[in-house]
C-alpha positions as a Markdown table, in Angstrom:
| # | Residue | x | y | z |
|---|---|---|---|---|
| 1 | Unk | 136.3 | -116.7 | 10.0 |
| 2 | Unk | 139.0 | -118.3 | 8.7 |
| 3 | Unk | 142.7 | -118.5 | 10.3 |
| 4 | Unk | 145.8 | -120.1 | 9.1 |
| 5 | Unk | 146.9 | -120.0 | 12.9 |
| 6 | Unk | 144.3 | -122.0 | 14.2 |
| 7 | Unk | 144.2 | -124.4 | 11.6 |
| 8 | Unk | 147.9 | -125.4 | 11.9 |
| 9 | Unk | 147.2 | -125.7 | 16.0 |
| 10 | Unk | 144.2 | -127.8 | 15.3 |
| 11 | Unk | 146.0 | -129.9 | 12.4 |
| 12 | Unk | 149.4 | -130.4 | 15.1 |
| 13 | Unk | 146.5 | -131.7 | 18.1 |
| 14 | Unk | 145.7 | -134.3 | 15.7 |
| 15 | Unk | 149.4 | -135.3 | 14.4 |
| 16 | Unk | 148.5 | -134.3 | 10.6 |
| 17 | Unk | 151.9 | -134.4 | 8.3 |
| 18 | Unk | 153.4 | -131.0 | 8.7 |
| 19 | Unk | 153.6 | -131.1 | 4.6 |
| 20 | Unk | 150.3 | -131.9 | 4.7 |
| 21 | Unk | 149.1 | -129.2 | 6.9 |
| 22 | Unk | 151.0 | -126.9 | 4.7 |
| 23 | Unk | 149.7 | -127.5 | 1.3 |
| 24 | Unk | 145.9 | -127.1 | 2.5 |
| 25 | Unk | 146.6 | -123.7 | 4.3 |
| 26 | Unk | 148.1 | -122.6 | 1.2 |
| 27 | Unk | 145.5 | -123.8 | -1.4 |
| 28 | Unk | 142.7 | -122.1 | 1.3 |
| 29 | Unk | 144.7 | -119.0 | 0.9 |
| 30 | Unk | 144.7 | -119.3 | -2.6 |
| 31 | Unk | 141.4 | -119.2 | -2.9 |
| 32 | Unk | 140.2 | -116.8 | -0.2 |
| 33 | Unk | 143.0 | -114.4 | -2.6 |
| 34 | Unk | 140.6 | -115.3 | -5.8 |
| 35 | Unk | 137.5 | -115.2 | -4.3 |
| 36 | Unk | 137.0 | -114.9 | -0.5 |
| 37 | Unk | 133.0 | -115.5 | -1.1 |
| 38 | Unk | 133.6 | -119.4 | -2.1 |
| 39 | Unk | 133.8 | -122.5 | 0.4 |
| 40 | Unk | 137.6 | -124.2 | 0.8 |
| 41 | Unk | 137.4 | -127.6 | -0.7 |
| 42 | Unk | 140.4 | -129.0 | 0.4 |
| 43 | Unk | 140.0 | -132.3 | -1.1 |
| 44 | Unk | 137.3 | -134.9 | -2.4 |
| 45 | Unk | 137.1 | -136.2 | 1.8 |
| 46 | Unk | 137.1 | -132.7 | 2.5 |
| 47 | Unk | 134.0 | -131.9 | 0.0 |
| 48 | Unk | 131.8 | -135.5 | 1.4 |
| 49 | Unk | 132.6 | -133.8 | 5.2 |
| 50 | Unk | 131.0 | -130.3 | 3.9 |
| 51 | Unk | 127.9 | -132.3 | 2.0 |
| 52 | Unk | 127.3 | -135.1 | 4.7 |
| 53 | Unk | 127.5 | -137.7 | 1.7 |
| 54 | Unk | 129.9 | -140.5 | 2.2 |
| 55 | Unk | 133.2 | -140.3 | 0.7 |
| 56 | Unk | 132.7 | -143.9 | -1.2 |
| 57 | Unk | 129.6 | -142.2 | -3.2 |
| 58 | Unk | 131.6 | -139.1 | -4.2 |
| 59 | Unk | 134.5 | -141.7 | -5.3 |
| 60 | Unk | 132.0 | -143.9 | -7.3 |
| 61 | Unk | 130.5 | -140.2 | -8.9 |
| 62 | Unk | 134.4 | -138.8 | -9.4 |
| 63 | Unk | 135.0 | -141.8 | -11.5 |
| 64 | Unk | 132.3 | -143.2 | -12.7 |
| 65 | Unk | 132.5 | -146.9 | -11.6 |
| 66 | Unk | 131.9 | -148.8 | -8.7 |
| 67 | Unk | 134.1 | -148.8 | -5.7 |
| 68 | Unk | 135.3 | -151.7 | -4.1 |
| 69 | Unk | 133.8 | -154.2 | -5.8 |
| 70 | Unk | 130.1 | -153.1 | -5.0 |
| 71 | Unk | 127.4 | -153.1 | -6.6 |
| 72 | Unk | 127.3 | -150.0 | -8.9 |
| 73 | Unk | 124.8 | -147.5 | -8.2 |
| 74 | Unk | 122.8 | -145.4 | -10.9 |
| 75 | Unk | 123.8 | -141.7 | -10.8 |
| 76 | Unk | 121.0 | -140.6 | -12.7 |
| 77 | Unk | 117.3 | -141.5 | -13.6 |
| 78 | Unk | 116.9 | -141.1 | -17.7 |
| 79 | Unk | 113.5 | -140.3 | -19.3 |
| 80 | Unk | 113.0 | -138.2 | -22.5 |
| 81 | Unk | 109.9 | -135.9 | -23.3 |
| 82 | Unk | 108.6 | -134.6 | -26.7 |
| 83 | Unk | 109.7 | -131.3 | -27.9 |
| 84 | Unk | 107.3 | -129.2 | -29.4 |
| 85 | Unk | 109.6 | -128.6 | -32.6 |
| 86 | Unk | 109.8 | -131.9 | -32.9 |
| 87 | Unk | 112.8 | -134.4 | -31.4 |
| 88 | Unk | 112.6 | -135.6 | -27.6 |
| 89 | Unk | 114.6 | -133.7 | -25.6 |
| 90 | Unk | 116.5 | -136.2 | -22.4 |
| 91 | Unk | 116.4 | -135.6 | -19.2 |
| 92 | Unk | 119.3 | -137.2 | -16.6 |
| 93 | Unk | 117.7 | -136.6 | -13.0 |
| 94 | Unk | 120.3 | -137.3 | -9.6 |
| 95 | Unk | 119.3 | -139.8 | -7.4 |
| 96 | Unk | 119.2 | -138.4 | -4.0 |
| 97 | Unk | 123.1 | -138.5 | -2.6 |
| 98 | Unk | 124.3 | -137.2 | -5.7 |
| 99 | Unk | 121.3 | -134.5 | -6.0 |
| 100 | Unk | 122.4 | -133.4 | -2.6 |
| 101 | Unk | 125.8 | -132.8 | -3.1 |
| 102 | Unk | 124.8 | -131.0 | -6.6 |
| 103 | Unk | 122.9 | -128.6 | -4.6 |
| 104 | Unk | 125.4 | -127.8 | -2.3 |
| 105 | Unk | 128.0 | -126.7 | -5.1 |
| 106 | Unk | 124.8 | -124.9 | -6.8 |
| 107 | Unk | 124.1 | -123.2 | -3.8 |
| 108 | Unk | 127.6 | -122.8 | -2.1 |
| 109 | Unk | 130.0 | -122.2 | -5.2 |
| 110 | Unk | 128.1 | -121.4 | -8.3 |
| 111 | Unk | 125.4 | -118.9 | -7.2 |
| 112 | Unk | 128.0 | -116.8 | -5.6 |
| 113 | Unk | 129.9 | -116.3 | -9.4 |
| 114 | Unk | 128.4 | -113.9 | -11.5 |
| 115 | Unk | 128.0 | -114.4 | -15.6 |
| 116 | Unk | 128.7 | -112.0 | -18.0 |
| 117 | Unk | 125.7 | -108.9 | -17.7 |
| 118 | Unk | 124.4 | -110.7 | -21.4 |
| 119 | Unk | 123.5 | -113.3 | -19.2 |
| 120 | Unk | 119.3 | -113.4 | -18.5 |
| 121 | Unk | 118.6 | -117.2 | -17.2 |
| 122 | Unk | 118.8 | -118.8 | -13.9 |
| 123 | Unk | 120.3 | -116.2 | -11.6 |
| 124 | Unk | 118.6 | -114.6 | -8.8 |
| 125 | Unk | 116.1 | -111.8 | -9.7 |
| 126 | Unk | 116.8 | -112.5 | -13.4 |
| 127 | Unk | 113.5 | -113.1 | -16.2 |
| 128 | Unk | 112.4 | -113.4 | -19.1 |
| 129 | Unk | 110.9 | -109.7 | -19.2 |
| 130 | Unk | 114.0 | -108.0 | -17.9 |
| 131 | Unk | 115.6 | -110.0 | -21.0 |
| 132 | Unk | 112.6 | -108.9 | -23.8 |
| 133 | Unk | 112.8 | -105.1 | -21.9 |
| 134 | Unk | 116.7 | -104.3 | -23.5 |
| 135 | Unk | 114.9 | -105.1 | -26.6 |
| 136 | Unk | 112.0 | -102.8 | -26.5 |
| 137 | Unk | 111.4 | -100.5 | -29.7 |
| 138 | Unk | 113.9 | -102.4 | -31.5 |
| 139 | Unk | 114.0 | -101.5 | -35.1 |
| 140 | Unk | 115.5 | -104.9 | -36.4 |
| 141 | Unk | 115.9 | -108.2 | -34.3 |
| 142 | Unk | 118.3 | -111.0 | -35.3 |
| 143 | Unk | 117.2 | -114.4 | -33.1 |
| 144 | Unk | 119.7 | -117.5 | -32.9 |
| 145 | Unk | 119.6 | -120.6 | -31.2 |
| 146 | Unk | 121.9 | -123.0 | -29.8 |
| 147 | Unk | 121.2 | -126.8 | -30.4 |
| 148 | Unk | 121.7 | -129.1 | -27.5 |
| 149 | Unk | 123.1 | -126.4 | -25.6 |
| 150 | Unk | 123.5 | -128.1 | -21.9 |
| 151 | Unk | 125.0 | -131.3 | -23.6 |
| 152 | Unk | 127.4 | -129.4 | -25.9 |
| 153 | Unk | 129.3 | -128.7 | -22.5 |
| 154 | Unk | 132.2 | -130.7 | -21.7 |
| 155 | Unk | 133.6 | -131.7 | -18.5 |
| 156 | Unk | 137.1 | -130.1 | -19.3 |
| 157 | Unk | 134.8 | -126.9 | -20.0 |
| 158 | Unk | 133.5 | -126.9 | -16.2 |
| 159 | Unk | 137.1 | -128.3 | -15.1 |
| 160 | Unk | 138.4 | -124.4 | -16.3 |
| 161 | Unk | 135.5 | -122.5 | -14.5 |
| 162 | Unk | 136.5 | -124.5 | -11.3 |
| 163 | Unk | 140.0 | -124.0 | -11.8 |
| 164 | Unk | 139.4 | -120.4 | -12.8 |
| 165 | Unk | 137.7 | -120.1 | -9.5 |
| 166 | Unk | 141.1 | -121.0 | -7.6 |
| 167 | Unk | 140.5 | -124.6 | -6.5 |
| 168 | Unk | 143.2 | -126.9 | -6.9 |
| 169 | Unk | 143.2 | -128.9 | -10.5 |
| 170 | Unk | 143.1 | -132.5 | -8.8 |
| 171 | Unk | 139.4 | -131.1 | -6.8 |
| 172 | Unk | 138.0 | -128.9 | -10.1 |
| 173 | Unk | 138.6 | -132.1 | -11.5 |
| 174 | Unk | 136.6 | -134.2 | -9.6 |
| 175 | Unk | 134.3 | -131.4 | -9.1 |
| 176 | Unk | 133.5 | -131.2 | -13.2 |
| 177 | Unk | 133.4 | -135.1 | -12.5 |
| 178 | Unk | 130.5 | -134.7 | -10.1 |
| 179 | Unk | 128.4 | -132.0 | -12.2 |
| 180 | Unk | 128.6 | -134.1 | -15.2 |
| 181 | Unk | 127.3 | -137.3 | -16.7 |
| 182 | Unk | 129.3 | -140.0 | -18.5 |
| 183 | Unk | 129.5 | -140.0 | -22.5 |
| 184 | Unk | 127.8 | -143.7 | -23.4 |
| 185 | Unk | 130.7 | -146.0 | -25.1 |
| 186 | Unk | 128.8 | -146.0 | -28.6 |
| 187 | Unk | 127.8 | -142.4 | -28.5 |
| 188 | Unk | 127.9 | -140.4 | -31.7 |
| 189 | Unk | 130.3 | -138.4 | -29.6 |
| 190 | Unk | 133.4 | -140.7 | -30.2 |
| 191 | Unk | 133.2 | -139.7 | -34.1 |
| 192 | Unk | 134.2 | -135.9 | -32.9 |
| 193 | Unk | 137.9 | -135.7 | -31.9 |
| 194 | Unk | 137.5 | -132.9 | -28.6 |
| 195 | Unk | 135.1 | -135.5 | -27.2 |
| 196 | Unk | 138.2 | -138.7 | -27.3 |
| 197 | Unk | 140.4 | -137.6 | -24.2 |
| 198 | Unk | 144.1 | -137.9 | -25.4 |
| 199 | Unk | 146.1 | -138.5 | -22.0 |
| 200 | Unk | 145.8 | -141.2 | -19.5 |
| 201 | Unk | 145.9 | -140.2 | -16.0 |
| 202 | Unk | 148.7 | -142.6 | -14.5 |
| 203 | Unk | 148.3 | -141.1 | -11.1 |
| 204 | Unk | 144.5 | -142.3 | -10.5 |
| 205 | Unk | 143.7 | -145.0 | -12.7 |
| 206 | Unk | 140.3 | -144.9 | -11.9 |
| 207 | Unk | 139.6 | -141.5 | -13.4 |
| 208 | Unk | 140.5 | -142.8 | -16.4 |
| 209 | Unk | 137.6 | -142.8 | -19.5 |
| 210 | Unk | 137.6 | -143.0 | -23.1 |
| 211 | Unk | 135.7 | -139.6 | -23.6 |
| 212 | Unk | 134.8 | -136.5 | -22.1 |
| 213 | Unk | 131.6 | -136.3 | -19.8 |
| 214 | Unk | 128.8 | -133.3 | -20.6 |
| 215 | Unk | 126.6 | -131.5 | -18.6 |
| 216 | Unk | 123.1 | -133.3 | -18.5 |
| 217 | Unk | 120.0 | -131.6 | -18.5 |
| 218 | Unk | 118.0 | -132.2 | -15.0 |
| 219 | Unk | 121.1 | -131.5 | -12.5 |
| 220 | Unk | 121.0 | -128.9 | -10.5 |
| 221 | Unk | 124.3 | -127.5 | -11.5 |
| 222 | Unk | 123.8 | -127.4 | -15.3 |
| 223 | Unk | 122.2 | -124.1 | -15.8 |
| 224 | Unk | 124.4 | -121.9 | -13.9 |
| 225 | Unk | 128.0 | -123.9 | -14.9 |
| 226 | Unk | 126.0 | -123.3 | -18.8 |
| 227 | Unk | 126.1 | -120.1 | -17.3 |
| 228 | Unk | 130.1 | -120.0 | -16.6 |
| 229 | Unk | 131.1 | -121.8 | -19.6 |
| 230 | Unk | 129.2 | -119.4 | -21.7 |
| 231 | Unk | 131.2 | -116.1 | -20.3 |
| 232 | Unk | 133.5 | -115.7 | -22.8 |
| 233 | Unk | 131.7 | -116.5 | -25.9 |
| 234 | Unk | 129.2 | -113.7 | -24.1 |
| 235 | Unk | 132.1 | -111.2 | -24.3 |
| 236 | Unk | 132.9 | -111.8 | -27.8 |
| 237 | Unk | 129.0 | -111.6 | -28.9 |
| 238 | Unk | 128.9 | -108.7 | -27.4 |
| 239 | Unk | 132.2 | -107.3 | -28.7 |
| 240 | Unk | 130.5 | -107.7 | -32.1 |
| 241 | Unk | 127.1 | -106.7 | -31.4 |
| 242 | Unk | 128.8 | -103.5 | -30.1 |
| 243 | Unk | 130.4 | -103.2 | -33.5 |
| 244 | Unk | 127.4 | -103.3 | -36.0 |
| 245 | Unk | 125.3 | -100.7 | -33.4 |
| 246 | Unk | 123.6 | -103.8 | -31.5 |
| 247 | Unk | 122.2 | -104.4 | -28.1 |
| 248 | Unk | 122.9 | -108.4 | -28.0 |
| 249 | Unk | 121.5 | -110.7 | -24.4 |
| 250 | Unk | 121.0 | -114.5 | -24.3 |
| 251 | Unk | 118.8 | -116.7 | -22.3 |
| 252 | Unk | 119.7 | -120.0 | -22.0 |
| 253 | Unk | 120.2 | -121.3 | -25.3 |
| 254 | Unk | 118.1 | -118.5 | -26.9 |
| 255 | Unk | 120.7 | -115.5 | -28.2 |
| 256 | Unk | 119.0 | -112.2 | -29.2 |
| 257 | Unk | 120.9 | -108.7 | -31.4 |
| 258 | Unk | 118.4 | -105.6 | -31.8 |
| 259 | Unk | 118.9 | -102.3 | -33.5 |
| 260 | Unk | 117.3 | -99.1 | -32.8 |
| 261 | Unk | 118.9 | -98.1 | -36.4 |
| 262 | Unk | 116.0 | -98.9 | -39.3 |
| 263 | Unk | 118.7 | -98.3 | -42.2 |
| 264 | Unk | 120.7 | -101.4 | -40.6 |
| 265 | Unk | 119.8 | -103.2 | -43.6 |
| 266 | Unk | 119.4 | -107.0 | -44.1 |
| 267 | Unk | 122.8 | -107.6 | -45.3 |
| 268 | Unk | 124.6 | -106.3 | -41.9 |
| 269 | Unk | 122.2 | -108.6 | -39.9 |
| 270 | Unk | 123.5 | -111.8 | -42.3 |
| 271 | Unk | 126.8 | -110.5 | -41.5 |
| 272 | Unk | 126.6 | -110.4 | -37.7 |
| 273 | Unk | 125.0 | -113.6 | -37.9 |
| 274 | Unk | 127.8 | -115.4 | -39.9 |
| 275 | Unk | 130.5 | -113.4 | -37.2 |
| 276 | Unk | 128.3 | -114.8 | -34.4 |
| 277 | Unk | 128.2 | -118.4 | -35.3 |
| 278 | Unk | 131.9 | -118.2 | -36.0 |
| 279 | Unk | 132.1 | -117.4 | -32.2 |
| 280 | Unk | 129.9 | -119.9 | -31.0 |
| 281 | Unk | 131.4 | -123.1 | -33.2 |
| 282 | Unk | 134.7 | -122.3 | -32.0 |
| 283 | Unk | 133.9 | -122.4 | -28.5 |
| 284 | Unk | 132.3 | -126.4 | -29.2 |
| 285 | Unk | 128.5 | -125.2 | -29.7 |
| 286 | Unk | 126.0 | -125.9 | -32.7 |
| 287 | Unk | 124.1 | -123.2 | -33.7 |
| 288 | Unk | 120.4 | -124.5 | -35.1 |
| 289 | Unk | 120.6 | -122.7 | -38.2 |
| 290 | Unk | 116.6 | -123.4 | -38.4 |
| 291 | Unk | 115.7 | -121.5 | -35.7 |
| 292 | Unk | 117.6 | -118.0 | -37.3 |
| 293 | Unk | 115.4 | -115.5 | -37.9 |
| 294 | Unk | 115.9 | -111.5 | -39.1 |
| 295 | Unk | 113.2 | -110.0 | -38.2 |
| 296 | Unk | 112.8 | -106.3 | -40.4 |
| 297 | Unk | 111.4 | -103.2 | -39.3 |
| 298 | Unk | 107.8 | -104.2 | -40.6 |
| 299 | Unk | 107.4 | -107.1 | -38.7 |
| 300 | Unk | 105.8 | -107.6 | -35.7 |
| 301 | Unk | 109.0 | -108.6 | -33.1 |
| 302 | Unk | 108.8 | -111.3 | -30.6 |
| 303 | Unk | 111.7 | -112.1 | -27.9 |
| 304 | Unk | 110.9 | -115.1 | -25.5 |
| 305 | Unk | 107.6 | -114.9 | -26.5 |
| 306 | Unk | 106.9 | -111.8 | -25.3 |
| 307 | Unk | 105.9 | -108.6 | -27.8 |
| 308 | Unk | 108.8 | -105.6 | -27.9 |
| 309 | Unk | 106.8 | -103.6 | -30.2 |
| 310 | Unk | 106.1 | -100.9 | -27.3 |
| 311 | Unk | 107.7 | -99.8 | -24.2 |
| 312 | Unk | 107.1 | -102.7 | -22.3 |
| 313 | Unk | 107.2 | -105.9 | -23.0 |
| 314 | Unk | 103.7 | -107.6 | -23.2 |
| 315 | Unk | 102.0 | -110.9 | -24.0 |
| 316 | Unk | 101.2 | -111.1 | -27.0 |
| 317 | Unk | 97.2 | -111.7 | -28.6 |
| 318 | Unk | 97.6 | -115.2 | -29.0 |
| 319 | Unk | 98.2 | -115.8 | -25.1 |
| 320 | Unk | 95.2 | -113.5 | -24.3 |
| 321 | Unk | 92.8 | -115.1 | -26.4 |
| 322 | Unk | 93.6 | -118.3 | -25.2 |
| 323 | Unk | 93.1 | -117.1 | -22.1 |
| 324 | Unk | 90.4 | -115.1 | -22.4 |
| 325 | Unk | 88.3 | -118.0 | -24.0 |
| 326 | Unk | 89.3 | -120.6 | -21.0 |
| 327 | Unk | 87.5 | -118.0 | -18.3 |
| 328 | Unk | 84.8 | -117.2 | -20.8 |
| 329 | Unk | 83.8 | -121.3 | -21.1 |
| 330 | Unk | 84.1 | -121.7 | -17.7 |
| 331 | Unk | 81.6 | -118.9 | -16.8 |
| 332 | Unk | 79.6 | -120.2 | -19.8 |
| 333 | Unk | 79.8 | -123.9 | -19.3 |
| 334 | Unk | 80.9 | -124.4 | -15.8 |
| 335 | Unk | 83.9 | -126.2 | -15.0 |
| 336 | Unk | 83.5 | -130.1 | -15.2 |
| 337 | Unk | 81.9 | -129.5 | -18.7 |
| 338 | Unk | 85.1 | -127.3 | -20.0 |
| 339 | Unk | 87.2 | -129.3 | -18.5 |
| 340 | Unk | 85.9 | -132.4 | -20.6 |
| 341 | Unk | 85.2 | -130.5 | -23.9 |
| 342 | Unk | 89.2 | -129.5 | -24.0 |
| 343 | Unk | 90.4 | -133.3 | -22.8 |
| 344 | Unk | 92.1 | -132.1 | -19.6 |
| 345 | Unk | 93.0 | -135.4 | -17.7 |
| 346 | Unk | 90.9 | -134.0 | -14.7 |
| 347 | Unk | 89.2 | -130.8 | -13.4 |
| 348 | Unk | 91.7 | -130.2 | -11.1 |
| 349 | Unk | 95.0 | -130.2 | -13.7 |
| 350 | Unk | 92.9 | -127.9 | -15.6 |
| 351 | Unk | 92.5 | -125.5 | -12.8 |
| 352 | Unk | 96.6 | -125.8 | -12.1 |
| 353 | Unk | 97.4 | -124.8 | -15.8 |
| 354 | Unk | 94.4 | -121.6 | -16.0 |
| 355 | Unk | 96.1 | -120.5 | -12.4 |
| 356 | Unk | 99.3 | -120.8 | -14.4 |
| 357 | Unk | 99.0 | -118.9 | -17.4 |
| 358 | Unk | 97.6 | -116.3 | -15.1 |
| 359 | Unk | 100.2 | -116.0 | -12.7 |
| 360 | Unk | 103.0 | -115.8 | -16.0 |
| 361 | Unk | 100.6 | -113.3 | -16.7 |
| 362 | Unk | 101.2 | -111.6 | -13.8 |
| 363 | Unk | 104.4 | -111.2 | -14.3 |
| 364 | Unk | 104.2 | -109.6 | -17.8 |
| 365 | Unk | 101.0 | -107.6 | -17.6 |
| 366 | Unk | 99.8 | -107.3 | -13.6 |
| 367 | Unk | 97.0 | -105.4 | -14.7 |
| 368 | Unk | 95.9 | -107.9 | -17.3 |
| 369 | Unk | 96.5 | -110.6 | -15.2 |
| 370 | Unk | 94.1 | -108.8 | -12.2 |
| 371 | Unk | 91.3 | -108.7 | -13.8 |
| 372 | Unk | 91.6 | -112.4 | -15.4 |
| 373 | Unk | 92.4 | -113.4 | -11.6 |
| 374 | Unk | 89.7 | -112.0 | -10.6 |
| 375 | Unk | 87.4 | -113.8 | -12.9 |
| 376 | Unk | 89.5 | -117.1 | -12.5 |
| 377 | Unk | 88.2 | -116.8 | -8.6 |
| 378 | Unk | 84.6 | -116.5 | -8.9 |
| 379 | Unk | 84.3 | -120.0 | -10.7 |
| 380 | Unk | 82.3 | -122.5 | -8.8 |
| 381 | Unk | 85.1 | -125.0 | -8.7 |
| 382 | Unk | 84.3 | -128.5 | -7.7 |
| 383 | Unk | 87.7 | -128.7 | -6.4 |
């Protein structure tokens, strides 16, 4: 348990500064006051101590440029992979000291702030069916999406949700530093003015850059500081979901209105929609207009690719008769010989993805998936 007491006896055994003693017993109060759930992080030295990572690496990641005159390390690993609406979509991967101290603010500082209730995606207990279930028997459905929505978060958007957490501005800063990735010299980026940073930092020199970093998609941190960001814009969609009679939730980048009310009419859903990306460009985000969709009573609703038609959610007939017609070859033909007549790279990947669709059937459907488990388990599997 912390104790101011103790600390200053500890801090006067060791000859530290009386000022200096001072200042970090009252930012640790400071934040203990905010939020007594979050770690101290007195400093950057004070962070590498808590993370075991050497307080050169979290000076080379805080600024973005070797240290010293050494050689400069790569913070992430880039590779990109096709998206199925066409596009490639980038992934930045850590390398291991910087994935490690990623995971300790995931784990430490960001798991232990909630997002606004809207909120669906990558908190504890939270799922793609508890989203689709607020949905249920939904009369009308209005579906946005967000384009690029990790990378349309700046670095002096996580700076606020650190500093709005009560750590000091110099650590959020170098704590948005960490969770973020540098914006390449000849991106498209230094065409948009809120991407040029305007002030020069004459106190550290070597935080300096020409534009704002973004989050990149592959850190640990990303999803939930997406998360953070994303809290007020949640307020205000909500706010005006409320307003036209709407239940509205987002996961991830994917934002969902429904209405119980069959008389809502088209025109009131066009509305909410032009009110709703008014919201989101303010706050820095492009909405992919070709993803928006009004769905009317008559039509058969779909929310994260799960059916809302009923009660529950449920998968819908396309995943079943996929499904369905990978156990029936299998009985029929026998493993290797399905396995080769659907081009699976080997036997064994094609028994990984079967055992996958049933488990995600699991959690939809456990009765469904049962029964196809069941089947699934009295293949004669060469592997």
């Amino acid at each position: 348990m912390w104790s101011s007491h103790r600390y200053r006896l500890e801090a006067r055994q060791k000859n530290l500064p009386e000022s200096v003693v001072q200042a970090a017993i009252a930012q640790s109060e400071k934040l203990l006051t905010a939020d007594p759930s979050l770690p101290s992080i007195l400093s950057l030295k004070h962070l590498a101590v808590r993370c075991d990572v050497p307080y050169s690496d979290l000076r080379e990641f805080a600024s973005r440029r070797p240290i010293d005159g050494n050689q400069p390390s790569l913070p992430y690993q880039n590779f990109s992979i096709r998206k199925r609406s066409g596009g490639r979509r980038f992934i930045h991967v850590p390398n291991p000291k910087l994935m490690v101290v990623q995971r300790w603010i995931n784990n430490h500082i960001l798991q232990e702030v909630k997002p606004h209730r809207a909120s669906h995606a990558f908190t504890r207990n939270s799922s793609i069916k508890k989203c689709a279930q607020i949905h249920c028997g939904s009369a009308w459905l209005v579906k946005l999406d967000i384009a690029d929505f990790f990378e349309s978060v700046s670095e002096i958007q996580v700076f606020r949700v650190f500093s709005g957490m009560g750590y000091s501005p110099l650590v959020a800063f170098e704590l948005a530093r960490i969770c973020t990735i540098r914006t390449p010299t000849h991106s498209p980026r230094q065409y948009f003015k809120q991407w040029v940073v305007r002030n020069i930092n004459h106190t550290i020199y070597a935080y300096n850059d020409r534009y704002l970093g973004y989050l990149p998609q592959g850190a640990p941190t990303s999803p939930l500081l997406a998360n953070l960001v994303m809290r007020q814009c949640d307020k205000e969609l909500s706010e005006i979901a409320a307003t036209f009679g709407m239940r509205y939730t987002r996961y991830s980048d994917d934002v969902t209105f429904s209405s119980l009310d069959p008389a809502l009419g088209r025109d009131a859903c066009r509305k909410l929609i032009f009110e709703a990306y008014a919201v989101l460009s303010s706050a820095g985000y492009r909405p992919n207009a070709r993803k928006s969709t009004i769905v009317p009573p008559s039509a058969r609703k779909l929310v994260l690719g799960l059916t809302i038609d009923g009660a529950e959610p449920g998968l819908t007939k396309e995943f079943k008769d996929r499904l369905r017609q990978h156990l029936y070859f299998l009985e029929k033909l026998g493993a290797i010989d399905h396995a080769f007549n659907r081009k699976f790279d080997s036997v064994w990947g094609m028994k990984a993805h079967i055992k996958g669709l049933i488990d995600f059937a699991k959690m939809i459907e456990p009765n469904y998936a049962a029964v196809c488990r069941e089947r699934f388990n009295l293949i004669d599997w060469p592997v």
